[in-house]
N, CA, C and O of each residue as an XYZ file, in Angstrom:
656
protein
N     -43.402     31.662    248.655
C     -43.777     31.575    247.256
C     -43.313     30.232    246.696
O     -42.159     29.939    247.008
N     -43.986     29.333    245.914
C     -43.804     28.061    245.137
C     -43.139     28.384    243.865
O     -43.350     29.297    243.067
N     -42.146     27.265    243.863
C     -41.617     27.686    242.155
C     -42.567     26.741    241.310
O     -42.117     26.333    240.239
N     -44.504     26.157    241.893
C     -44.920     26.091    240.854
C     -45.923     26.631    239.867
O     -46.668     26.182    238.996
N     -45.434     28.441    240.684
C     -46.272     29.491    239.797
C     -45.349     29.911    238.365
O     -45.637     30.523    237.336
N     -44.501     29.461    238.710
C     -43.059     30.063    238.060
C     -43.290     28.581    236.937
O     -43.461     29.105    235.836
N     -43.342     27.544    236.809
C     -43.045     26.629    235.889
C     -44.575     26.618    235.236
O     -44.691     26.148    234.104
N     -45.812     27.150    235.958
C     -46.857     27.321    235.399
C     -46.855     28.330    234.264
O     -47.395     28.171    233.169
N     -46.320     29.158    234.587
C     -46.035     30.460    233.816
C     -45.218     29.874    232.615
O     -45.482     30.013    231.420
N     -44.485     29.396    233.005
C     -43.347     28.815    231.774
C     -43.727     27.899    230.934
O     -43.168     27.583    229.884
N     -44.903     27.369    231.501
C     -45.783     26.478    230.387
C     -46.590     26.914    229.484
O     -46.791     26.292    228.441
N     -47.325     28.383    229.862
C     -48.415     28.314    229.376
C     -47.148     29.349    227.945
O     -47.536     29.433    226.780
N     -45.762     29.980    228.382
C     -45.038     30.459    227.335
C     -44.442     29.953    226.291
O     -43.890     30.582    225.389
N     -44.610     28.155    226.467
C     -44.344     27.278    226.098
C     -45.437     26.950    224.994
O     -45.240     26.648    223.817
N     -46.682     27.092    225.697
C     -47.947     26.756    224.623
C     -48.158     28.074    223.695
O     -48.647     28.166    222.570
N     -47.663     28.978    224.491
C     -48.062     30.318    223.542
C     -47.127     30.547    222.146
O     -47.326     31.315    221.205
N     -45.786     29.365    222.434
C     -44.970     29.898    221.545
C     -44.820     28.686    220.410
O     -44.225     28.788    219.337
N     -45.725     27.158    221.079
C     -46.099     26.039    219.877
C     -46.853     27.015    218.811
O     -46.567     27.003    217.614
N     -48.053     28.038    219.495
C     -48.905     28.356    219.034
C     -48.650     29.295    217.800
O     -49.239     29.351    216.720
N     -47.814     29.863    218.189
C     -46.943     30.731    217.514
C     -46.051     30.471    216.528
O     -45.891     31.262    215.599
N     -45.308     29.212    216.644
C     -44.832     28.555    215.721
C     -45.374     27.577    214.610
O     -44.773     27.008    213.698
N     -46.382     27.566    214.889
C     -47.820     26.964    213.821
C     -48.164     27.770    212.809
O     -48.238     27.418    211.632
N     -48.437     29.137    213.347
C     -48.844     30.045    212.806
C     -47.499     30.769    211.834
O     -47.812     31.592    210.973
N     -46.358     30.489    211.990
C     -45.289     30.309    211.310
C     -44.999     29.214    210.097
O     -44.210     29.143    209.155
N     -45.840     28.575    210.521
C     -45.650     27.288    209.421
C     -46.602     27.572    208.400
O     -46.482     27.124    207.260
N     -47.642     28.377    208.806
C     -48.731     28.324    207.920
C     -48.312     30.109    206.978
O     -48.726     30.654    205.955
N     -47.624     30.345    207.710
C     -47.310     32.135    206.954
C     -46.329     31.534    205.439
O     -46.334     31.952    204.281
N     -45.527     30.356    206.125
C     -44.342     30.093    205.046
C     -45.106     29.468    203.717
O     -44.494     29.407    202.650
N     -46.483     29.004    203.832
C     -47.178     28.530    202.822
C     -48.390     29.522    202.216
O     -49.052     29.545    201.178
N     -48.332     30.135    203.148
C     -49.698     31.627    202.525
C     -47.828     32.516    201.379
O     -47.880     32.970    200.236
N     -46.442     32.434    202.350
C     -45.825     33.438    201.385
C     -45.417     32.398    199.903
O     -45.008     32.928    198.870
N     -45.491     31.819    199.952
C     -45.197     30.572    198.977
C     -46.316     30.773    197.919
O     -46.004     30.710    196.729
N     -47.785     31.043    198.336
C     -48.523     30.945    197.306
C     -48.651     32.570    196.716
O     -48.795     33.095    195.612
N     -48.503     33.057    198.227
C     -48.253     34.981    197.316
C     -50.101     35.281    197.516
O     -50.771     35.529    196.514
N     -50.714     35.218    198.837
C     -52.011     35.725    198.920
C     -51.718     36.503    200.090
O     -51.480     36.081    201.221
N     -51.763     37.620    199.707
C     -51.271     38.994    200.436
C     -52.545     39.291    201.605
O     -52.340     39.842    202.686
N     -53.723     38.857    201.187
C     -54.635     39.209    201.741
C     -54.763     38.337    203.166
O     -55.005     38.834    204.266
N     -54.514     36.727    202.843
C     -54.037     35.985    203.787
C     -52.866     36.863    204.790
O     -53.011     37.308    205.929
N     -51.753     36.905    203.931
C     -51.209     37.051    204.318
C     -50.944     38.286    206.071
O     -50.203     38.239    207.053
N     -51.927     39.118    205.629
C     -52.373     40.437    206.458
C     -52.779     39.480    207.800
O     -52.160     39.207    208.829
N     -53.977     39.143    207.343
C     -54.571     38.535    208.551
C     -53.877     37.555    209.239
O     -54.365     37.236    210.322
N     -52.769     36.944    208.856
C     -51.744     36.565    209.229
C     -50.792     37.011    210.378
O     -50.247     36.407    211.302
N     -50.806     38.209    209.989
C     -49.870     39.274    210.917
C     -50.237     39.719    211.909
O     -49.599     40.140    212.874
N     -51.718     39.618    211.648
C     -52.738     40.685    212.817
C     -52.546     39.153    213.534
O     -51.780     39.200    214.497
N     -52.929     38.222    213.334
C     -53.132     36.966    214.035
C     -51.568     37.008    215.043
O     -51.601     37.222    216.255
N     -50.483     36.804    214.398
C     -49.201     36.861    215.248
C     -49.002     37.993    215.788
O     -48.145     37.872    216.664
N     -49.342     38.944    215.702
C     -49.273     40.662    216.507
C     -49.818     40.093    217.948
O     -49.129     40.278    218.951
N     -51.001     39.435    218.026
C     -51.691     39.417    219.255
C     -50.794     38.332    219.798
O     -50.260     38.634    220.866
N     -50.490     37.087    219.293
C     -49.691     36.085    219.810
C     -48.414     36.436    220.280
O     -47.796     35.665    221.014
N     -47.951     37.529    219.930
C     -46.580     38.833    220.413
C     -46.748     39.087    222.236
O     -46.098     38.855    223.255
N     -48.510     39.921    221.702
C     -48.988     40.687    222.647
C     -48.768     39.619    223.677
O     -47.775     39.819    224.377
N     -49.430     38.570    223.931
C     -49.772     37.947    225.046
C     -48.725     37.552    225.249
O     -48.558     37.788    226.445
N     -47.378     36.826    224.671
C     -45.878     36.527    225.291
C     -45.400     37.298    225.791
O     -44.524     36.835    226.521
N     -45.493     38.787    225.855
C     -44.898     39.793    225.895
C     -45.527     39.762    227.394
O     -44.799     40.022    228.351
N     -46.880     39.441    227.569
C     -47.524     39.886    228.811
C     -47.268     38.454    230.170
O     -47.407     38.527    231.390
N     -46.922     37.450    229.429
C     -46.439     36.510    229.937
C     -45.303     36.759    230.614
O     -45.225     36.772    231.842
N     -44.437     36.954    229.881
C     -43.013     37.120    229.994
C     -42.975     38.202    231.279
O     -42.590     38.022    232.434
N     -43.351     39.018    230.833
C     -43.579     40.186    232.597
C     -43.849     39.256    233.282
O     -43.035     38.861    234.117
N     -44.989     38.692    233.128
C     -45.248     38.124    234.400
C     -44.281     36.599    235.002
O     -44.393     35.941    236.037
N     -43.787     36.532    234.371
C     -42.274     35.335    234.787
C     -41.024     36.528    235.457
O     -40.403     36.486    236.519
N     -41.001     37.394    234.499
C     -40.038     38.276    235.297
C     -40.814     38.427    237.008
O     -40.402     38.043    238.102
N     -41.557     38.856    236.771
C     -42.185     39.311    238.570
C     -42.420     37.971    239.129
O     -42.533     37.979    240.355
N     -42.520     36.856    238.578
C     -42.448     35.817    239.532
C     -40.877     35.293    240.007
O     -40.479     34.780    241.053
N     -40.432     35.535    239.190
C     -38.639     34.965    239.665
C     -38.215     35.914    240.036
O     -37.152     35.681    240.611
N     -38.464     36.945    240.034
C     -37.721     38.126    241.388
C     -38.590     38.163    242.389
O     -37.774     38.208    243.309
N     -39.615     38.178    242.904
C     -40.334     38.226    243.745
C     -39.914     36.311    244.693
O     -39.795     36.056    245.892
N     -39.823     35.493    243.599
C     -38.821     33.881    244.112
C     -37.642     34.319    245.098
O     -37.554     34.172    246.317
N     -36.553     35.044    243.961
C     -35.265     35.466    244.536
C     -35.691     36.146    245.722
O     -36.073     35.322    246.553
N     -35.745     36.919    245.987
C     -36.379     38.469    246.802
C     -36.483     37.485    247.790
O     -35.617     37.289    248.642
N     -38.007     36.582    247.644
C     -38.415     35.838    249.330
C     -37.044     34.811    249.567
O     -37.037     34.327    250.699
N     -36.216     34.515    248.944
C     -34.684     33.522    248.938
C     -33.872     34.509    249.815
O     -32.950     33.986    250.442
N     -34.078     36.073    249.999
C     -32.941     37.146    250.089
C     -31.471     36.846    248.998
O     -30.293     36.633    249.287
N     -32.183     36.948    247.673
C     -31.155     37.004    246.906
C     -31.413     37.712    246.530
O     -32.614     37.903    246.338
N     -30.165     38.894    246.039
C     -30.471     39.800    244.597
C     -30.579     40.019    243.888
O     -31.500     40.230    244.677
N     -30.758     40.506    242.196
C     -30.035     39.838    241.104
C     -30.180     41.108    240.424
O     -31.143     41.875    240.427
N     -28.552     41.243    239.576
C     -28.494     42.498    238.930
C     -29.431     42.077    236.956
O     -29.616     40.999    236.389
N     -29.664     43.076    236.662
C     -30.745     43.012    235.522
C     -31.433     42.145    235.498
O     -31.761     41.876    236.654
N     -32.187     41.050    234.308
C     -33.316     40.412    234.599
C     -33.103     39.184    235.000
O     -32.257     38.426    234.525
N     -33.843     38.950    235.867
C     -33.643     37.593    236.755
C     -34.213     36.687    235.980
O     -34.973     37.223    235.174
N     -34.156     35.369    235.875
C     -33.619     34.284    234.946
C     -34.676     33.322    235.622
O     -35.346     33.723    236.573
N     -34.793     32.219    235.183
C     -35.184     30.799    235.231
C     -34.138     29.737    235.678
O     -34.348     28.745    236.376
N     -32.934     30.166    235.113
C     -31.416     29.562    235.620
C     -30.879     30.082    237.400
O     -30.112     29.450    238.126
N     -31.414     31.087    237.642
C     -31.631     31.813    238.772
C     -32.035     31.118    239.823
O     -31.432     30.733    240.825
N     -33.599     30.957    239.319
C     -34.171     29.811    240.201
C     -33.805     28.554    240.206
O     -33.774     27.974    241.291
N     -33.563     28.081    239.392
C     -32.973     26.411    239.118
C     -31.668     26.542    240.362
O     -31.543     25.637    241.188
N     -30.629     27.912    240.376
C     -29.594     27.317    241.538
C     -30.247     27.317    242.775
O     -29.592     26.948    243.749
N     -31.349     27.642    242.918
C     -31.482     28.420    244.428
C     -32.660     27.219    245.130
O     -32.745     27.033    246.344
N     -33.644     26.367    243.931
C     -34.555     25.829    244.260
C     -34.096     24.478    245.485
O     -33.019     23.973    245.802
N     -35.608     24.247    245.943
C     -35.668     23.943    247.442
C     -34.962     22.513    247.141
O     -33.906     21.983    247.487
N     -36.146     22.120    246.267
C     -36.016     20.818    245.935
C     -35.270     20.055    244.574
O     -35.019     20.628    243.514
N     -35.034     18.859    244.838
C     -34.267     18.456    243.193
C     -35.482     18.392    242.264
O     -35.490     18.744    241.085
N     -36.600     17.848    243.026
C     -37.641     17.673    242.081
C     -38.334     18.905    241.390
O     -38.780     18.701    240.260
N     -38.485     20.221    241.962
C     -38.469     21.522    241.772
C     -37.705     22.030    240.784
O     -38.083     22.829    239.927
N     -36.333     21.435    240.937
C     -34.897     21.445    239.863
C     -35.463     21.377    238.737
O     -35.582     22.211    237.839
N     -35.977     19.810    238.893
C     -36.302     18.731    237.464
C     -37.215     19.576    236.844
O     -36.810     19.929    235.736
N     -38.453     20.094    237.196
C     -39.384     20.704    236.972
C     -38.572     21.347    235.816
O     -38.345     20.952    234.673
N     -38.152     22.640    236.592
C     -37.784     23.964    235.957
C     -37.201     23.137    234.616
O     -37.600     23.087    233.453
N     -36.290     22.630    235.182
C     -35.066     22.541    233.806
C     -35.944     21.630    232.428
O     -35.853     21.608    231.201
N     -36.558     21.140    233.185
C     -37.519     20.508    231.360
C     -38.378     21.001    231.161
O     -38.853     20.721    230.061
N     -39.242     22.128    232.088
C     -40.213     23.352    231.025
C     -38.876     24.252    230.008
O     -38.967     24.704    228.867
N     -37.633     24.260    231.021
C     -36.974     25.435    230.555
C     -36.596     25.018    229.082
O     -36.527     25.763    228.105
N     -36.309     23.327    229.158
C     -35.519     23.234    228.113
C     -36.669     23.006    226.737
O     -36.486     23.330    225.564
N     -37.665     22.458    227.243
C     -38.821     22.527    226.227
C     -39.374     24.000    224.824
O     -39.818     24.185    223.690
N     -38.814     24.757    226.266
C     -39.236     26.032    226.055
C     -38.216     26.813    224.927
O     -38.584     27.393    223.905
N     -37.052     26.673    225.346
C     -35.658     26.800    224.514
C     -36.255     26.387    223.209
O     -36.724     27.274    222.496
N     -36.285     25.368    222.885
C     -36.372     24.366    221.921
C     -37.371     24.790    220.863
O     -37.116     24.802    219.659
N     -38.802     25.219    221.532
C     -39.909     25.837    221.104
C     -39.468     27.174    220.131
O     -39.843     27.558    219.024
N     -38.714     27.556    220.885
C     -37.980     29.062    220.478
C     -37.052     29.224    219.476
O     -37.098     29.975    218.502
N     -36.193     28.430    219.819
C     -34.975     27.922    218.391
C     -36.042     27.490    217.346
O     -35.670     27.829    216.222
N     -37.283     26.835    217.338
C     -37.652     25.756    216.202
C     -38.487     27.603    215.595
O     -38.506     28.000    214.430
N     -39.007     28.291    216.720
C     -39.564     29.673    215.541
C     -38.615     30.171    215.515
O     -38.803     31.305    215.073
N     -37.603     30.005    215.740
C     -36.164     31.167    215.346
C     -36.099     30.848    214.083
O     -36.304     31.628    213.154
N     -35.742     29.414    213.972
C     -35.630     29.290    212.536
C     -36.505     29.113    210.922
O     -36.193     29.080    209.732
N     -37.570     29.043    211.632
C     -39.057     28.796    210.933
C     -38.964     30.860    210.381
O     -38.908     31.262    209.219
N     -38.977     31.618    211.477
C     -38.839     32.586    211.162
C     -37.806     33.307    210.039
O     -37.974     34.118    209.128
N     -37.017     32.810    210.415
C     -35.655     33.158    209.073
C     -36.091     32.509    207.878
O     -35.693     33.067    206.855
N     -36.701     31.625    207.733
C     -36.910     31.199    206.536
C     -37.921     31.992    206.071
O     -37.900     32.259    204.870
N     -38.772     32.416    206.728
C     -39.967     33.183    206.325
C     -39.743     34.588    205.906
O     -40.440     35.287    205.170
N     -38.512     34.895    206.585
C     -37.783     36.650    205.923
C     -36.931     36.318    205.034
O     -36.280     37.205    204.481
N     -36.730     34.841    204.671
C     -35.931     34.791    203.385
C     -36.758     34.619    202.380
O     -36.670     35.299    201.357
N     -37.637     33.714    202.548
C     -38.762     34.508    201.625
C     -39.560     34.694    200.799
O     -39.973     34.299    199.709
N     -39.843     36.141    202.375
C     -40.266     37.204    201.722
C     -39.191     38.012    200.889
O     -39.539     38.834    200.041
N     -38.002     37.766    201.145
C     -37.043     39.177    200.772
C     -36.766     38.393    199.354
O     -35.893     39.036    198.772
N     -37.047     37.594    198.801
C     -36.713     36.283    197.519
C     -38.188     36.835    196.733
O     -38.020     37.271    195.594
N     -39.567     36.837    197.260
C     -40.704     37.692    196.876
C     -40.469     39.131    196.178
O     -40.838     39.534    195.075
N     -39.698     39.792    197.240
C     -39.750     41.192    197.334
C     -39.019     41.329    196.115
O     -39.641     41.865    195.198
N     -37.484     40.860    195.818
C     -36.464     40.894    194.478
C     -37.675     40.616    193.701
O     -38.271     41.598    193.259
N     -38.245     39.191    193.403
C     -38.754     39.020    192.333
C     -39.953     39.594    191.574
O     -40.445     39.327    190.478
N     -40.259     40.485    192.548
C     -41.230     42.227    192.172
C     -40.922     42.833    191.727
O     -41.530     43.305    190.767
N     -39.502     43.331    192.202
C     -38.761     44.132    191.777
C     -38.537     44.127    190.648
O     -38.833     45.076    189.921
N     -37.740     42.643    190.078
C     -37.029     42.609    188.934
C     -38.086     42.560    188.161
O     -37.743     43.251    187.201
N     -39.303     42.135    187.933
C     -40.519     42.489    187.386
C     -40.808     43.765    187.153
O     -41.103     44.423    186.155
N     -40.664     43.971    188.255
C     -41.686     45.663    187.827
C     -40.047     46.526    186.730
O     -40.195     47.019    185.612
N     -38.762     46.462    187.449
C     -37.947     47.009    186.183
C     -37.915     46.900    184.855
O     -37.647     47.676    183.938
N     -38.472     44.998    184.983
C     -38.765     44.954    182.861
C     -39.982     45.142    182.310
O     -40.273     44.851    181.150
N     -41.029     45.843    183.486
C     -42.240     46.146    182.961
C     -41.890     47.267    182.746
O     -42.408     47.600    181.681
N     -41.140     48.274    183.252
C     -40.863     49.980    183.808
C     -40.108     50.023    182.056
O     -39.061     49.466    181.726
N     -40.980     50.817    181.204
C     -39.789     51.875    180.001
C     -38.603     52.334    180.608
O     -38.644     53.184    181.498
N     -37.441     51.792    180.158
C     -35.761     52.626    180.210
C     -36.192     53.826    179.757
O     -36.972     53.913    178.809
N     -35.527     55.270    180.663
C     -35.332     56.328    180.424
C     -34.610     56.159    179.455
O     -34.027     55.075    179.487
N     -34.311     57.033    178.242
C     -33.176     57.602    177.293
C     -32.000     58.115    178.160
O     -32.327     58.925    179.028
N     -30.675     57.781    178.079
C     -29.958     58.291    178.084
C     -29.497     59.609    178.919
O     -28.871     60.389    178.202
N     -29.673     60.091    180.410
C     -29.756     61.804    180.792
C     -28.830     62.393    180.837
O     -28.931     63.613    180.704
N     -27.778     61.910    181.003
C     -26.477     62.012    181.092
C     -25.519     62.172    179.081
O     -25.593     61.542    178.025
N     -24.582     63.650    179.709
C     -24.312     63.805    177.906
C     -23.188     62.753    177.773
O     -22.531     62.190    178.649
N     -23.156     62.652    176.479
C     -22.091     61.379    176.039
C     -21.323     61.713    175.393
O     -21.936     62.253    174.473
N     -20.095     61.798    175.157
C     -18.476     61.563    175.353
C     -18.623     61.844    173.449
O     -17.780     62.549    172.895
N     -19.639     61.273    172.734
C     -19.875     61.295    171.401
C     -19.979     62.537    170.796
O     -19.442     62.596    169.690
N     -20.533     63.583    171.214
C     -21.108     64.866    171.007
C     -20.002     65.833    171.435
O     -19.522     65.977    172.559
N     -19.616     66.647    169.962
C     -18.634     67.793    170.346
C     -19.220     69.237    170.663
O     -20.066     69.930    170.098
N     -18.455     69.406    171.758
C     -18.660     70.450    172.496
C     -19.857     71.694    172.089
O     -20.852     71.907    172.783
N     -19.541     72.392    170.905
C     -20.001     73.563    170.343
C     -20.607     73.518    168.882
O     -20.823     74.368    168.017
N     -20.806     71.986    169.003
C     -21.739     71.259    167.542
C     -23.454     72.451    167.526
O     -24.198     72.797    168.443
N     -23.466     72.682    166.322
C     -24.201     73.189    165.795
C     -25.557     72.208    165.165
O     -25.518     71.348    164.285
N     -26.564     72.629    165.860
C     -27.210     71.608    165.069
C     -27.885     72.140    163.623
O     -28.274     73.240    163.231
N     -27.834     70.963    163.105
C     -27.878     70.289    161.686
C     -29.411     71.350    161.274
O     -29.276     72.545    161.008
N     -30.309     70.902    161.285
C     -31.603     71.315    161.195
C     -32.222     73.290    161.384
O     -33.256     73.776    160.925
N     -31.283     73.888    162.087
C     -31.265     75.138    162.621
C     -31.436     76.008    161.403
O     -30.873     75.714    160.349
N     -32.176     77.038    161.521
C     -32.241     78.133    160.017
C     -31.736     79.437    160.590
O     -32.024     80.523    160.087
N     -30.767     79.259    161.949
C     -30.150     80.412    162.518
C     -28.975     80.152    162.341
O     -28.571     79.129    162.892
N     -28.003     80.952    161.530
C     -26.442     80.127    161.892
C     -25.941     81.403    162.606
O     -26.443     82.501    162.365
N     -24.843     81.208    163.573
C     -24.540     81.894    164.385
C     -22.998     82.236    164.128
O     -22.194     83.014    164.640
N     -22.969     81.490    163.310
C     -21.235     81.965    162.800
C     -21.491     83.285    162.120
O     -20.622     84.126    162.352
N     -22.824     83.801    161.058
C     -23.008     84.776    160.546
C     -22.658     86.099    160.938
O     -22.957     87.055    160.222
């Protein structure tokens, strides 16, 4: 087996996740203007861009254990990219890995943080609904009795008196 099915793979997770991080840049300006409707199709758009990393990513797992495996190495839980980098044939093989890997890193940190900004916000949106909709919302009266009112007060208005 070649480790250049394995750095192929890692590229195209690489393009899937520029792709992905675009589509991050453009959510932070659909939540900025507050078009919800955008916004939807937005989601459905990154749901599928999920889907296919997700299907990527398997398939890097089964290529770097199936790597290890033909190496007769073992590896306890999921086998790595760092995995292959100790074990590879060549330095140039090395080089490979380690600058898709680190590309790839990089790709990931830049939507890590693109992402946090985008749940900050929304959650900065979400308050400012809120606090809206409370000074649109009528205050209940009072439900709770108050400390003002004695106990066995008689009211005023009554044509029953009960002391009688």
């Amino acid at each position: 087996m070649s480790v250049q099915q394995i750095i192929t793979t890692l590229e195209n997770l690489e393009k899937m996740h520029k792709s992905l991080l675009e589509l991050a840049y453009k959510k932070t300006e659909i939540v900025k203007k507050g078009d919800m409707e955008e916004l939807d199709v937005m989601l459905k758009n990154e749901q599928s861009h999920v889907a296919a990393i997700g299907t990527l990513e398997q398939q890097r797992q089964v290529l770097v254990q199936d790597y290890l495996n033909a190496k007769g190495i073992a590896t306890t839980g999921t086998p790595t990219v760092l995995d292959v980098i100790e074990v590879a044939e060549s330095e140039i093989e090395r080089k490979q890995l380690e600058e898709v890997r680190k590309r790839l890193m990089l790709v990931i940190d830049d939507l890590r943080k693109q992402n946090d900004l985008n749940q900050k916000l929304i959650f900065q949106s979400l308050k400012f609904v809120n606090m809206t909709l409370d000074l649109l919302r009528p205050q209940p009266s009072q439900i709770n009795y108050s400390g003002d009112q004695t106990r066995n007060a008689v009211p005023k208005n009554s044509s029953f008196d009960s002391q009688a």
